[in-house]
BANU-267606 format. One record per residue: residue in three letters; z negated, y negated, x negated of N, C-alpha, C in turn; residue number from 1. Coordinates in Angstrom, 2 decimals, padded with zeros to 5 digits. Each point is the difference from the previous one (the first is absolute). Example, Ala and Ser with C-alpha at 12.3 -4.5 7.8 and 13.67 -1.06 7.14 Angstrom:
BEGIN
<ALA; <-007.80; 005.69; -013.19>; <000.00; -001.19; 000.89>; <000.00; -001.20; -000.90>; 1>
<SER; <000.72; -001.05; 000.35>; <-000.06; -001.19; -000.82>; <-000.73; -001.09; 000.77>; 2>
***
This chain:
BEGIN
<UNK; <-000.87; 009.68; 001.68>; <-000.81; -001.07; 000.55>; <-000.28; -001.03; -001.09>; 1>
<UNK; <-000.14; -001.07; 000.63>; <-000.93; -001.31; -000.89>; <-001.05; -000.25; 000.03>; 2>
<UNK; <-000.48; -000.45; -001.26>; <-001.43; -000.85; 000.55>; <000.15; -001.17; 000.14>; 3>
<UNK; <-001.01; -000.41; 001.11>; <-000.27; -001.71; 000.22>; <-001.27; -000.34; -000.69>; 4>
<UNK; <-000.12; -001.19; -000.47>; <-001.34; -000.36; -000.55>; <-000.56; -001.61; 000.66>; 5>
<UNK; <-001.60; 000.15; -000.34>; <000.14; -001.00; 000.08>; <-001.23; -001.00; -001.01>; 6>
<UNK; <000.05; -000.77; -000.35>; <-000.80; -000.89; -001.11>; <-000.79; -000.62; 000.10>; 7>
<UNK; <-001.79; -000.11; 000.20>; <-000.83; -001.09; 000.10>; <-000.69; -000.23; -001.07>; 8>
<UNK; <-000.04; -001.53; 000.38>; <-001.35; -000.50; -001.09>; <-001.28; 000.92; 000.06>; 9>
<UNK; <-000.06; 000.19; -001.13>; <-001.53; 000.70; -000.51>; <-001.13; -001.36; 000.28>; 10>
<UNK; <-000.49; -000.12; 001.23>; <-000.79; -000.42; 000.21>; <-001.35; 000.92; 001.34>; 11>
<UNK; <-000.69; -001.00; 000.07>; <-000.96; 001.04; 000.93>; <001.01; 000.23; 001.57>; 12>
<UNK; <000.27; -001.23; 000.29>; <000.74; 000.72; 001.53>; <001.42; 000.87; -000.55>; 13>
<UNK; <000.08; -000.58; -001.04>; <001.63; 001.22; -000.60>; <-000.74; 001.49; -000.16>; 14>
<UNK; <-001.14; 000.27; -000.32>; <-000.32; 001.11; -000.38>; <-000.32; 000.90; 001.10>; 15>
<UNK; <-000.46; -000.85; 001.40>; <-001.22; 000.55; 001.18>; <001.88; 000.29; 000.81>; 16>
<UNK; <000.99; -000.45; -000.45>; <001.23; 000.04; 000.78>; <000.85; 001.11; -000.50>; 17>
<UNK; <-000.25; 000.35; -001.40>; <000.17; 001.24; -000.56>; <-000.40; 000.80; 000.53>; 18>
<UNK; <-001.53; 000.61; -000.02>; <-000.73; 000.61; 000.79>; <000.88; 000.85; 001.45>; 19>
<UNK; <000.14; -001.40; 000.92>; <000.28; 000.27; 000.96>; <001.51; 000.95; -000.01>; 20>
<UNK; <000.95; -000.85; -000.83>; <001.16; 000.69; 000.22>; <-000.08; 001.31; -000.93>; 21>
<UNK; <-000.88; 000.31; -000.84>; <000.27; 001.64; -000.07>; <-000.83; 000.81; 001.31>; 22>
<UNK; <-000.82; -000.24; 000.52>; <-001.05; 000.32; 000.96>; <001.80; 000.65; 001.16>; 23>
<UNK; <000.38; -001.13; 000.20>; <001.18; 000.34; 000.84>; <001.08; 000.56; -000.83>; 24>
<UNK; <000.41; -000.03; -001.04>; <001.05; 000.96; -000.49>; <-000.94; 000.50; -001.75>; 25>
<UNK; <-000.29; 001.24; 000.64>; <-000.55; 001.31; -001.02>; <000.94; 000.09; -000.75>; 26>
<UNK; <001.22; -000.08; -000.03>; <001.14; 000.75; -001.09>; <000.14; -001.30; -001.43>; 27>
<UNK; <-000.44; -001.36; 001.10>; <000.14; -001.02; -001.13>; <-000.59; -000.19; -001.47>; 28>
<UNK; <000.97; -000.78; -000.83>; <-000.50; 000.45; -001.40>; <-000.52; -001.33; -000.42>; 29>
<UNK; <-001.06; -000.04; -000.66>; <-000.53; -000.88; 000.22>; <000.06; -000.82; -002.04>; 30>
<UNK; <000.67; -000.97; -000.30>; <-000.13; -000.31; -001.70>; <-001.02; -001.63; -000.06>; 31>
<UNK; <-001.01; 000.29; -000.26>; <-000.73; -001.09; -000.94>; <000.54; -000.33; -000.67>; 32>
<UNK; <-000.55; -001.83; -000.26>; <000.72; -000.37; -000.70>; <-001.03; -001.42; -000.10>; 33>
<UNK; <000.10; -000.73; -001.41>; <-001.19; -000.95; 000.00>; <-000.21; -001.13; 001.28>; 34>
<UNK; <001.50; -000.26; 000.38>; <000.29; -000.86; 000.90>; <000.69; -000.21; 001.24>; 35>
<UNK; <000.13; 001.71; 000.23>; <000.75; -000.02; 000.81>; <-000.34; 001.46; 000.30>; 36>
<UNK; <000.05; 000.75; 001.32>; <000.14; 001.23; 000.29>; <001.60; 000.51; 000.61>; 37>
<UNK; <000.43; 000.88; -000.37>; <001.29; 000.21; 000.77>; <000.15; 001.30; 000.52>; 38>
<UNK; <000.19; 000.07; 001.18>; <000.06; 001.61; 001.35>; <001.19; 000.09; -000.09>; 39>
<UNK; <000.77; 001.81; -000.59>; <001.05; 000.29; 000.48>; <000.07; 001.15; 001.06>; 40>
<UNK; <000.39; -000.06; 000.74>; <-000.17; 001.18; 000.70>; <001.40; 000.82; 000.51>; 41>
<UNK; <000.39; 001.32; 000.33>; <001.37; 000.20; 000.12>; <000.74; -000.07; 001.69>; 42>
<UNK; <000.92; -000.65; 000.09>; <000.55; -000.12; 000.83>; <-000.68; -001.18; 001.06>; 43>
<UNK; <-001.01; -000.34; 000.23>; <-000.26; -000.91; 001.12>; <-001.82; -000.30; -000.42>; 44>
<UNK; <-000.65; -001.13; 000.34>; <-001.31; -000.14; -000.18>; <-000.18; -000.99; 001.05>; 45>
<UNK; <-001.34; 000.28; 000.90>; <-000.49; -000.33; 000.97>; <-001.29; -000.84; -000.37>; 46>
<UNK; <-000.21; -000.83; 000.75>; <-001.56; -000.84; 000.02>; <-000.28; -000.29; 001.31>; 47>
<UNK; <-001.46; 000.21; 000.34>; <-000.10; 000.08; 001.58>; <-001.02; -001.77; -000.01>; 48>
<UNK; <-000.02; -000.70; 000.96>; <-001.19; -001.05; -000.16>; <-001.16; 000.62; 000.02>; 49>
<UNK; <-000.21; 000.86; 000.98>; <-001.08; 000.81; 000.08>; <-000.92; 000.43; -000.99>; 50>
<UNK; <001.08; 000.42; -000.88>; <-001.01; 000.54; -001.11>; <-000.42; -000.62; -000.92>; 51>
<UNK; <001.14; -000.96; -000.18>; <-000.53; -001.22; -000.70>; <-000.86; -001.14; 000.27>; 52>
<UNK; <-000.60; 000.30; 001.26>; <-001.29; -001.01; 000.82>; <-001.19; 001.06; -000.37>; 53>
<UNK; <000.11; 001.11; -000.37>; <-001.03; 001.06; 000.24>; <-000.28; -000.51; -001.64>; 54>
<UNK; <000.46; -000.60; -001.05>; <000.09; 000.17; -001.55>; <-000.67; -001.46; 000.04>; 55>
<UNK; <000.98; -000.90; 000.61>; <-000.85; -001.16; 000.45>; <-001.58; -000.30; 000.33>; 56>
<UNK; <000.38; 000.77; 001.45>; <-001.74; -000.51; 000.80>; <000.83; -001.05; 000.91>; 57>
<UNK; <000.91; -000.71; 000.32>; <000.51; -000.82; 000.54>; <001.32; -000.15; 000.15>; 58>
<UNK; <000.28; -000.79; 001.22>; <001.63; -000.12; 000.74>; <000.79; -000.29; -001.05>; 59>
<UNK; <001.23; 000.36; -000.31>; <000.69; 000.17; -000.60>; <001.69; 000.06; 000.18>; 60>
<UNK; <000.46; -001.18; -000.14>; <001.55; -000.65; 000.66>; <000.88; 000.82; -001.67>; 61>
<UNK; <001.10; 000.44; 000.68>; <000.43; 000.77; -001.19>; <000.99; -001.09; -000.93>; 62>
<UNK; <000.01; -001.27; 000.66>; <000.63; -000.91; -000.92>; <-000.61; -000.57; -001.06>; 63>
<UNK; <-001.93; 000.56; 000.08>; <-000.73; -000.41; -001.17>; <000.57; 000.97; -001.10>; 64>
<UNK; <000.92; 000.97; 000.35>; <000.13; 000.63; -001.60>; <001.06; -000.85; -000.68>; 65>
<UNK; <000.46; -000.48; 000.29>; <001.19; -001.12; -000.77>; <-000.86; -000.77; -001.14>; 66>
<UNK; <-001.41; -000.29; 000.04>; <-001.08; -000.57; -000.28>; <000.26; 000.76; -001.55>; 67>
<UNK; <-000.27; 001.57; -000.05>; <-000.18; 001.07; -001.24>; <001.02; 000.30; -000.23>; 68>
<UNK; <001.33; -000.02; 000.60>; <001.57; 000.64; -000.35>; <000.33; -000.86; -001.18>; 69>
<UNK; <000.88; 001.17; -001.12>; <000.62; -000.56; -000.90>; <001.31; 000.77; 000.15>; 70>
<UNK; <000.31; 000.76; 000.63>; <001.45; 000.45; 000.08>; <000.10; 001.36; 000.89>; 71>
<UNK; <001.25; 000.18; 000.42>; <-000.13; 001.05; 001.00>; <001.50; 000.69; -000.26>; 72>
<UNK; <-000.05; 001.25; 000.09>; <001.35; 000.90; 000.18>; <000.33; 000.81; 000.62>; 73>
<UNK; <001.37; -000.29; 001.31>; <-000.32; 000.56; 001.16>; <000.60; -000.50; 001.11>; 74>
<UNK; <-000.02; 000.09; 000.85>; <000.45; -000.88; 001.53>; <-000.93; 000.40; 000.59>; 75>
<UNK; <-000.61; -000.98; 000.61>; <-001.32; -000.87; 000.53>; <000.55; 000.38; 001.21>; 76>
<UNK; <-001.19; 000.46; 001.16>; <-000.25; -000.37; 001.28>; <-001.73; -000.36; 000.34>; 77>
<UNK; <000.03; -000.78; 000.35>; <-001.21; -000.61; 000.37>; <-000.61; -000.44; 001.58>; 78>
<UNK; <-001.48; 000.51; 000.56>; <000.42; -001.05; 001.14>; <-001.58; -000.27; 000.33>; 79>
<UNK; <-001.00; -000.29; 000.76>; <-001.01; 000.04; -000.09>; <-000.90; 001.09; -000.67>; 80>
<UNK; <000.04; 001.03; 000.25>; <-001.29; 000.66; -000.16>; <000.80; 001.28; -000.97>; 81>
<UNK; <001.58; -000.24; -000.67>; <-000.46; 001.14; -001.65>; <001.71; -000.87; -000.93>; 82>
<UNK; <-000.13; 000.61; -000.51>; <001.09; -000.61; -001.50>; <000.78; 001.05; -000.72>; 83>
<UNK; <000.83; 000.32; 000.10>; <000.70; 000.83; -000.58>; <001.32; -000.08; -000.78>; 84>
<UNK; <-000.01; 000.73; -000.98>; <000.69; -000.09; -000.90>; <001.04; 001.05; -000.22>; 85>
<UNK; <000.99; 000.29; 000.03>; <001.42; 001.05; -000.14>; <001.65; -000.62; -000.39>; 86>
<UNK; <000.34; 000.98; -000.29>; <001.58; 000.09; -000.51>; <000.73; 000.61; 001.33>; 87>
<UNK; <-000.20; -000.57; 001.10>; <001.00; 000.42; 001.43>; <-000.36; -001.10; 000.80>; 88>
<UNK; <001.00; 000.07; 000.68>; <-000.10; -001.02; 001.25>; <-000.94; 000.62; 000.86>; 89>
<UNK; <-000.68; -000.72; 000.52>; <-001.29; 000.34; 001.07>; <-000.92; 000.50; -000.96>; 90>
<UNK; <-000.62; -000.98; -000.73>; <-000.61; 000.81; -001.11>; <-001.39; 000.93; 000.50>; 91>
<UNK; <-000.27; -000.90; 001.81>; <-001.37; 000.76; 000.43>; <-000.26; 001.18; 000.35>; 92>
<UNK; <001.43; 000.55; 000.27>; <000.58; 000.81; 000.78>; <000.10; 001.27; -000.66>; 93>
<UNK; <-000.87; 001.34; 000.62>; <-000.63; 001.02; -000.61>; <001.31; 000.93; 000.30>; 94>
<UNK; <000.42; 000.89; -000.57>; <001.15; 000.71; 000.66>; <-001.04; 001.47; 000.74>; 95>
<UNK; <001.22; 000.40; 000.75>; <-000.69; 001.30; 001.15>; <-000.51; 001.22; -000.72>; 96>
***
């Protein structure tokens, strides 16, 4: 397997967005860094809006993370309400 990662500004919504995406993936590894935080996690990493409105307090369009992104590794599926990150086609797509 691979890991995908992904990179935000060390800022307050970069940090409350951290939060969220280990909240949803436990296995993720999480590296500080003065200016940056970076999540690797193995094989696939998930972000729900949900949880990230719960970190918030408020509605939450998942195109505001483009706002804290500094880089991503992975194939992206995205669509309203989570964000995911993997090395397969259908990256949302849980196997049986």
């Amino acid at each position: 397997m691979s890991k995908v990662s992904i990179t935000l500004q060390n800022t307050d919504e970069g940090r409350l967005l951290v939060e969220a995406i280990v909240a949803d993936n436990p296995a993720a590894e999480v590296s500080w860094m003065p200016a940056l935080t970076k999540i690797d996690c193995e094989d696939r990493l998930s972000l729900r809006r949900e949880t990230i409105e719960a970190r918030f307090g408020r509605r939450y369009d998942l195109q505001e993370l483009q706002l804290s992104l500094i880089s991503l590794a992975g194939n992206v599926e995205e669509d309203d309400d989570s964000f995911t990150l993997a090395w397969a086609q259908g990256a949302g797509s849980r196997k049986a």
